[in-house]
N, C-alpha and C positions, 0 to 999 in steps of 0.2 A: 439340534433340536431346540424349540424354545421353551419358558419357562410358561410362558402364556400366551395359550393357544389364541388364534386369529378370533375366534369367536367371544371368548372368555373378552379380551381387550375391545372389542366392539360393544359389547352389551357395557364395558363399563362406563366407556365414552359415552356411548347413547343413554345408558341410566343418569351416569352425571349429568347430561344436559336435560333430560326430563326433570329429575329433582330441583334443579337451578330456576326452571322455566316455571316447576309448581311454588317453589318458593318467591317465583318474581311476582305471579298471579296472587297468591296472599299477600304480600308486600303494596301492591297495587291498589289491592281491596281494603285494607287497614287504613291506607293513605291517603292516595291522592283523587281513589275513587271511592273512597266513602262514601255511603250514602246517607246519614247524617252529617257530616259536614257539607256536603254538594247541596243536598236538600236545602240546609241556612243558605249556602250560597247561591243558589237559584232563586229562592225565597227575595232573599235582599235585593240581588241585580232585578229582577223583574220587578220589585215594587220600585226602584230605582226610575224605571221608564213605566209608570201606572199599570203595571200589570200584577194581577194579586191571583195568589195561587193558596190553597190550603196548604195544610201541613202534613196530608195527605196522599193528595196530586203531586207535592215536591217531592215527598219518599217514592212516590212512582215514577219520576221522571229520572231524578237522581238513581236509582237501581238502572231504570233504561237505558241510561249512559253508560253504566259499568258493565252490562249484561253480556255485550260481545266479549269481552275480556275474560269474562266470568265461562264461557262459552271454552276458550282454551286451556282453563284450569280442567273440566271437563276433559275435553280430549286426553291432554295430557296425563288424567288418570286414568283413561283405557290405553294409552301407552304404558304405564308404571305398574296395571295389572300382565301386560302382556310381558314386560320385561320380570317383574317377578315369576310367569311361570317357564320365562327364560333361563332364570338362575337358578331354578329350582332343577330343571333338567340339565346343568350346568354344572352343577353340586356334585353328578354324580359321574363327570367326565373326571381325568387325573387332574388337569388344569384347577377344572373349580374346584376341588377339595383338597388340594396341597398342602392349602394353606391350615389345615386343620388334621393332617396326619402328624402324630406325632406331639401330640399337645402338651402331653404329662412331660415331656422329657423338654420343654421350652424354659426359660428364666421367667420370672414374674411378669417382667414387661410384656415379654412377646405374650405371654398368656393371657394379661388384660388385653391388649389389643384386638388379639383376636375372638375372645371373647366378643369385645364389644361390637366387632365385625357382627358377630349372631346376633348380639342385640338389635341393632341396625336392620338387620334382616328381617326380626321378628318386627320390630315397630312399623317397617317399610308393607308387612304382609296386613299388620293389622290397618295401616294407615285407606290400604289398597283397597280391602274388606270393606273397612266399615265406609268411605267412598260411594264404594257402588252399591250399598246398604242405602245411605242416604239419597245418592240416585234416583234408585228402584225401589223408594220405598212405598209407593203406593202398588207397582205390581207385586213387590211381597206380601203384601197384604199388612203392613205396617202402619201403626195409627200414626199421624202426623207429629204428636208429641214424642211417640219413641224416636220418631227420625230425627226429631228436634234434641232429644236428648243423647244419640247418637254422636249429632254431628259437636254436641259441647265437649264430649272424651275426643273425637277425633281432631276437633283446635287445639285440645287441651298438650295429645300425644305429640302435635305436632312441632310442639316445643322442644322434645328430644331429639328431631331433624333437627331444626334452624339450631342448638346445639351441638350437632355432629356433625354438620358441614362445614363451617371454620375450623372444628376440632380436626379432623379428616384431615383439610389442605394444611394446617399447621403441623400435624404431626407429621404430614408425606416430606415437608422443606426439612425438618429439623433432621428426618432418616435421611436424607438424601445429604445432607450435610452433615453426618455423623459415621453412623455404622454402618447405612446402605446405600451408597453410591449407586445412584443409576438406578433408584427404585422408581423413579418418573418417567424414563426414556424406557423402561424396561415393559410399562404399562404402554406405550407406545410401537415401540417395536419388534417386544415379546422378550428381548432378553435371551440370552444363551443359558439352557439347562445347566445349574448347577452339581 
């Protein structure tokens, strides 16, 4: 029998690579699709060859550019809602809750770990939440400012991901290199119940 069931290891491949893909979409957006910096930079190259644009029409051109991109960040959060209400149903198979039988009787470490396992969870549900809050905030019937204020806690939380995703892969090499051999291949190929 395995330690972790076929489904359990799929949701977490598939969650890893949704969370990577929404972190690459912010990354994108902060950077190299700015739309304050693209805006100057439009700005400039078209006065470059006599072409003059407001400061305006550049912030609307510059979004236009990034839009499609911004388009997958989108998806990819009705993916990260669907996969939360995967783990949620998942929590209550023996696989997804293992990891959380037996708490009181763990060492400190394993306890903060896993702890911060629910932390993760909980910030991944609020992340999801407030998403499709700022989505749908005009069918909820949401004033534009809430949505607006909304989405500056949800950039804000989102700093506890891009923090626990190096933390995460860093602490999975150091187990794997220490006390739990084969806790990578084990997420992989499910591991033999111990």
């Amino acid at each position: 029998m395995h330690k972790w069931r076929l489904d359990f290891r799929v949701w977490h491949w598939v969650h890893a690579t949704v969370i990577l893909g929404l972190l690459g979409t912010v990354f994108l957006r902060k950077t190299f699709l700015s739309w304050r910096a693209n805006s100057e930079l439009l700005t400039q190259k078209l006065s470059e060859i006599d072409l003059s644009v407001t400061e305006a029409q550049a912030k609307v051109l510059a979004k236009a550019i990034r839009a499609p991109m911004w388009e997958w960040h989108i998806l990819l959060g009705y993916a990260l809602a669907t996969l939360v209400v995967w783990r949620i149903i998942l929590f209550f198979t023996k696989s997804g809750k293992q990891n959380y039988l037996h708490l009181k009787e763990e060492n400190l470490h394993k306890k903060l770990v896993k702890l911060g396992y629910i932390g993760i969870y909980i910030i991944i549900l609020f992340m999801t939440l407030s998403g499709l809050t700022i989505h749908f905030y005009e069918a909820l019937g949401l004033a534009k400012d809430t949505a607006h204020d909304i989405k500056e806690v949800h950039e804000f939380v989102f700093n506890a991901v891009l923090i626990f995703v190096p933390l995460h892969i860093l602490g999975v090499i150091i187990a794997e290199h220490r006390d739990e051999t084969g806790i990578i291949s084990d997420m992989i190929n499910g591991g033999s119940k111990s």
